[in-house]
N, C-alpha and C positions, 0 to 999 in steps of 0.2 A: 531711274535710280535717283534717289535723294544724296544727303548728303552723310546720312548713316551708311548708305547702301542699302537702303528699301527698296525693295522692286514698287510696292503697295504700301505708300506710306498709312494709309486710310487703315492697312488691315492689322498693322502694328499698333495704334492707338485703339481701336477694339481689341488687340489680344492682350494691353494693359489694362485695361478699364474691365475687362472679364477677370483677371488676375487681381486688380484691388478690390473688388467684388465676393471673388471665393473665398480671398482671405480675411475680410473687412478689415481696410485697411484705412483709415481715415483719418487726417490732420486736422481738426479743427482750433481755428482762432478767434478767441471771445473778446467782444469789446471789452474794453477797459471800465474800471468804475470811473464816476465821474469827476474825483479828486485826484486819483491817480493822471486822468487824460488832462487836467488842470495842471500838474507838475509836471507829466513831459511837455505841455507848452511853454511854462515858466522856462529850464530848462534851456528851452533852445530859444527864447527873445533874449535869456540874459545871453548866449553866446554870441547872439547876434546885436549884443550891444544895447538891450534896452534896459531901462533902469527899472526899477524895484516899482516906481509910481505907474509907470507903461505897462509893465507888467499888472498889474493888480486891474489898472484898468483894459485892460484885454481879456478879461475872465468873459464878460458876459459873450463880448464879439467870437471867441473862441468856442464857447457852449454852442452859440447860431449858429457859428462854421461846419461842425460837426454833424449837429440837425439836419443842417442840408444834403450834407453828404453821404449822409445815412450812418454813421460811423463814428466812434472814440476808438480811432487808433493812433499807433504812433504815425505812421506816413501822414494820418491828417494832422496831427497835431505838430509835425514838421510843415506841412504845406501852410499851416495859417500861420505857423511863425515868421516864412519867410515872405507871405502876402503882408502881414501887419507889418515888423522891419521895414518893409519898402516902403512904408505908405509914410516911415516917418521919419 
């Protein structure tokens, strides 16, 4: 037994994934454009204390961040703010 009380935990995530299947059930989240993913990092450096000039100049470092990571999302553009912050 798990800790739902599955006998087969294995057989419970296929009788979900058969069920959001019959019913197509799907959540999808789209990156962000690239101005928006620019302002939720502003956003969270001025929280974290950085000035208006840091900010501006963290645009490009911010773009790379993202590249890397494959993603303009908010979670990245919380994790490079509080990479950049630290670094200054």
């Amino acid at each position: 037994h798990d800790e739902d009380g599955d006998l087969h935990p294995g057989e419970t995530v296929e009788e979900k994934i058969s069920l959001s299947e019959r019913f197509g059930l799907w959540v999808s989240f789209y990156p962000f454009r690239q101005d928006d993913y620019l302002g939720i990092v502003a956003h969270w450096l001025r929280q974290l204390g950085c000035s208006d000039e840091q900010i501006a100049q963290a645009h490009d470092d911010a773009l790379r961040w993202a590249l890397q990571r494959g993603s303009r999302s908010g979670r990245v553009a919380w994790q490079f703010a509080k990479d950049f912050a630290g670094k200054k």
